[in-house]
C-alpha positions as CSV (number, residue, x, y, z in Angstrom):
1,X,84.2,106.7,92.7
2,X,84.8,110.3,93.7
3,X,86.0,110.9,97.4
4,X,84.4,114.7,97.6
5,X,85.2,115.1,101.1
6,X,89.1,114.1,100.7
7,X,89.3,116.2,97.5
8,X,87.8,119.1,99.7
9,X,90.6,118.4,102.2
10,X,93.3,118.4,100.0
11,X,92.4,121.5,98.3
12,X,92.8,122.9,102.3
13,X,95.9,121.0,103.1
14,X,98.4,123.5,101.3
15,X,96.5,126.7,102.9
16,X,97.0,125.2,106.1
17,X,100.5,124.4,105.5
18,X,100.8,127.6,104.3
19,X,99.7,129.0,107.9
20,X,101.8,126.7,109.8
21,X,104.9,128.3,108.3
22,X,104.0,131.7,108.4
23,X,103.2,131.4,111.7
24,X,106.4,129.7,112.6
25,X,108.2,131.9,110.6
26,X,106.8,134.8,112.8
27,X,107.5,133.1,116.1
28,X,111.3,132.8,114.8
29,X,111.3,136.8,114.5
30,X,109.4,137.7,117.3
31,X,110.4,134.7,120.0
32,X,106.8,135.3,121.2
33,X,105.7,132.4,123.5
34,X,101.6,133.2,122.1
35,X,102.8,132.6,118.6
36,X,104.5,129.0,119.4
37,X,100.7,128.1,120.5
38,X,99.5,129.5,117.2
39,X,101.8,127.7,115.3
40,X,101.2,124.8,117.2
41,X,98.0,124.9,116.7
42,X,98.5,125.5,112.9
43,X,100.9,122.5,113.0
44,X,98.2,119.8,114.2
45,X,95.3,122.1,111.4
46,X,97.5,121.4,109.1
47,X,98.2,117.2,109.5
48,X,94.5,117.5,110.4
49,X,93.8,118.5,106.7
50,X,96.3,115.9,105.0
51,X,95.2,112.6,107.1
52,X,91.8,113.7,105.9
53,X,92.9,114.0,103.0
54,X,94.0,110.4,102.3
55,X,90.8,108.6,102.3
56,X,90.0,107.6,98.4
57,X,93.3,109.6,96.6
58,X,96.0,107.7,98.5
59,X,94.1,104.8,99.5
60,X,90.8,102.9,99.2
61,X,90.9,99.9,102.3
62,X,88.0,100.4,104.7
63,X,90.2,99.7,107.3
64,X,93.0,101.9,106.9
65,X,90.2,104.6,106.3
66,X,88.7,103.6,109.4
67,X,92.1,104.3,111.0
68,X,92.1,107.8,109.7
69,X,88.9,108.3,111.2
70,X,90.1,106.9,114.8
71,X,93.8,109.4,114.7
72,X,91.9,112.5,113.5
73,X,90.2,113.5,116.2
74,X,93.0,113.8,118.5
75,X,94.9,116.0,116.1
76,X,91.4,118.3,115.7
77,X,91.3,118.0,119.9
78,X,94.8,119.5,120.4
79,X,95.0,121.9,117.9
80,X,92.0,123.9,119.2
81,X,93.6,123.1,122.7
82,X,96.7,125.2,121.9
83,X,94.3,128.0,120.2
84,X,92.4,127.7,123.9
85,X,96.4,128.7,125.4
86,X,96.3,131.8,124.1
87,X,93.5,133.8,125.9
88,X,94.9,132.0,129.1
89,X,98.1,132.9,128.4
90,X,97.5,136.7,127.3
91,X,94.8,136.4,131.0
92,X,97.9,135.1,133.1
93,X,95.9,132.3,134.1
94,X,99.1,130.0,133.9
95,X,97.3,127.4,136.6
96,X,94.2,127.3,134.5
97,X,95.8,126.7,131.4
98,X,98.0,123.5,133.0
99,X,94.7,122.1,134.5
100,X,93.0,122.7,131.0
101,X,95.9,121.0,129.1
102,X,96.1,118.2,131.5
103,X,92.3,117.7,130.8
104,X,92.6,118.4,126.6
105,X,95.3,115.9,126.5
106,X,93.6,113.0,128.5
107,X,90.5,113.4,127.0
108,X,92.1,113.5,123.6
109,X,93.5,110.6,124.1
110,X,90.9,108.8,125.7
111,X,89.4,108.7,122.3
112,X,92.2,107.9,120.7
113,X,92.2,105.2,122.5
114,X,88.3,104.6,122.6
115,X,88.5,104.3,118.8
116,X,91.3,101.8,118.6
117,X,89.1,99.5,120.6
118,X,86.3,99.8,117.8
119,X,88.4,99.8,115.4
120,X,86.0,98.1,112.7
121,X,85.6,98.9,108.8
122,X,84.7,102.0,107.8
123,X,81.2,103.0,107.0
124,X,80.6,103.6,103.6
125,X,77.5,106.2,102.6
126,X,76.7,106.5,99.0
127,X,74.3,109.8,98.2
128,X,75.0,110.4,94.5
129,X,77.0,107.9,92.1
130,X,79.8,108.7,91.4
131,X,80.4,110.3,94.8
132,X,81.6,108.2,97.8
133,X,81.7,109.3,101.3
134,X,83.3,107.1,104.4
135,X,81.9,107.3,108.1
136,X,83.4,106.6,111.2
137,X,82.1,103.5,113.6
138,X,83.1,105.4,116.9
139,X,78.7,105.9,117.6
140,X,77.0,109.0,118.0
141,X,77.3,109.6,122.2
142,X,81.4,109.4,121.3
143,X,81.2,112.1,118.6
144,X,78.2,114.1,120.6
145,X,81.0,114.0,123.4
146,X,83.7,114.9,121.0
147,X,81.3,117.9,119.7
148,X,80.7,119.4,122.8
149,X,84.1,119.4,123.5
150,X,85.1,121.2,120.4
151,X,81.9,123.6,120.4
152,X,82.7,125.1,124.1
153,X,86.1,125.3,123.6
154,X,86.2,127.2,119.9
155,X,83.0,129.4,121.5
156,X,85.2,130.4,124.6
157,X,88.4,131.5,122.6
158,X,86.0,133.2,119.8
159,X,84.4,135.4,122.2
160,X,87.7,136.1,124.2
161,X,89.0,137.5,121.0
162,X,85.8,139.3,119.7
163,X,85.7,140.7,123.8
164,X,89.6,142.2,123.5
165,X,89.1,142.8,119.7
166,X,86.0,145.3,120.2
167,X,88.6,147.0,123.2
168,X,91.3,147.7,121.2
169,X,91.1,150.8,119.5
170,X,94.6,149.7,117.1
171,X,92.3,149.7,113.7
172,X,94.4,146.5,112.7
173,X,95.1,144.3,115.7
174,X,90.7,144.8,116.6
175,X,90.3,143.5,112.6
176,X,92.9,140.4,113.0
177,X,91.1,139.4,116.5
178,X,87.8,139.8,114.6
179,X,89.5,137.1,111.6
180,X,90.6,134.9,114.2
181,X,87.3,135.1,115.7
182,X,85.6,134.5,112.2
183,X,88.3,131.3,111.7
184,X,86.9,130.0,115.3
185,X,83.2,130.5,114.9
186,X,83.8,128.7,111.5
187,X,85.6,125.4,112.8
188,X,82.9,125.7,115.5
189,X,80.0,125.1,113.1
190,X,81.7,122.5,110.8
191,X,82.3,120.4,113.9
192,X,78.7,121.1,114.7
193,X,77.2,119.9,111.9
194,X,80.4,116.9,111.8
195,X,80.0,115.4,115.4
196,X,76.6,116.8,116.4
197,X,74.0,117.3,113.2
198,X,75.1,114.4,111.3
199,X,71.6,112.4,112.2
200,X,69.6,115.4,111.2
201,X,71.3,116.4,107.8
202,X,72.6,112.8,107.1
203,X,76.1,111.4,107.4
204,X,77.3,112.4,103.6
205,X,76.1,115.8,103.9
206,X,76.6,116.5,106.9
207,X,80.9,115.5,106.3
208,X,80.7,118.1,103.0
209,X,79.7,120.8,104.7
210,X,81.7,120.6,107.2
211,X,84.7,120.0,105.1
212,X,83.8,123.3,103.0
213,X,83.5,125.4,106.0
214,X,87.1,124.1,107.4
215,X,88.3,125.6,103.7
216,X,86.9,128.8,104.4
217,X,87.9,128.8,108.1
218,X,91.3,127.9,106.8
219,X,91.1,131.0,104.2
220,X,90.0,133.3,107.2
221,X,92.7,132.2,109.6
222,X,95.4,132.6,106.4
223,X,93.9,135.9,106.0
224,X,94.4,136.8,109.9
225,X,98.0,135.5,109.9
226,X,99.3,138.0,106.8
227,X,96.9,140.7,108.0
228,X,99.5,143.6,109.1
229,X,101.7,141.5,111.1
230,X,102.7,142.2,115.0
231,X,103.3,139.9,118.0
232,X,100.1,138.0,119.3
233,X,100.7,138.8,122.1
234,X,99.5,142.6,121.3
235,X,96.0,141.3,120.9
């Protein structure tokens, strides 16, 4: 059997990687405190990728895949978190930001530990031989919740970056908001369709196309972190 949607991961895993370093590699030259949160948030993208990655090419037990789909969310939960720093950061809204991390990691781990407690087999949905697709056992109001969380978080940073991107008049720091932007509003509608559409367009599909737009967000978020490089902070 074929694991599509681990395969589809993988192929991310590297371009994420790839991220992580550049963008720690930038924080080392510029010591800027905005570009810690990006890499950060790069850091947990990238282990995001690789534990989804797992499923099918490094192992095949329903349980252990079950486990992947218990951790995973936390990682996808603090990674946007740390994206969410920035705007506050660049706002000086230093007592909002601790409130908001306070609430980001308590609710991510709430999960965490929400899962472990139904921590059964994992679901397996077959659409097409050969392919093979897993699903979580978490139930829909966990991952509606989960969704919601993601969706107004990713919608709030996009539109702080489009907001300052349209005001700058620097041709290249107003095009590198508008990729960051484009990377946000693109994890925003995989974990739509991941957490929120699945009943509509069916488990299987609905974990493919979400896997291929995190690719693509991960190639538009590369894209923004080579694009004529200068402190985040300048954003």
């Amino acid at each position: 059997m074929i694991p599509i949607n681990s395969i589809c991961y993988l192929i991310a895993t590297p371009v994420y990687a790839v991220i992580a370093i550049k963008l720690y590699l930038s924080y080392r030259k510029y010591g800027d405190p905005i570009l810690k949160n990006f890499f950060k948030s790069g850091l947990f993208l990238w282990a995001l990728m690789f534990i989804l990655s797992l499923p099918g090419i490094v192992f095949n037990d329903l349980m252990l895949i079950s486990l992947v789909f218990a951790v995973y969310p936390f990682f996808a939960l603090m990674a946007l978190a740390y994206l969410a720093y920035v705007p506050l950061e660049i706002l000086g809204w230093y007592r909002q930001k601790k409130i908001y991390s306070v609430f980001m990691l308590a609710f991510a781990s709430m999960i965490l530990i929400m899962d472990f407690l139904n921590w059964k087999p994992a679901i397996i949905y077959l659409t097409r031989y050969p392919y093979v697709f897993w699903g979580d056992t978490r139930g829909n109001f966990v991952n509606i919740l989960i969704g919601l969380v993601l969706v107004t978080t990713l919608l709030l940073t996009a539109a702080f970056f489009i907001v300052n991107g349209l005001k700058h008049r620097d041709k290249y720091i107003r095009l590198r908001a508008f990729f960051i932007a484009g990377t946000l509003f693109g994890i925003m509608m995989g974990s739509l369709i991941n957490f929120l559409f699945r009943n509509i367009l069916g488990e299987a599909i609905a974990s493919l196309i979400s896997a291929i737009v995190f690719i693509i967000s991960g190639i538009l978020l590369f894209l923004s972190v080579l694009y004529k490089q200068k402190p985040f902070g300048q954003t």
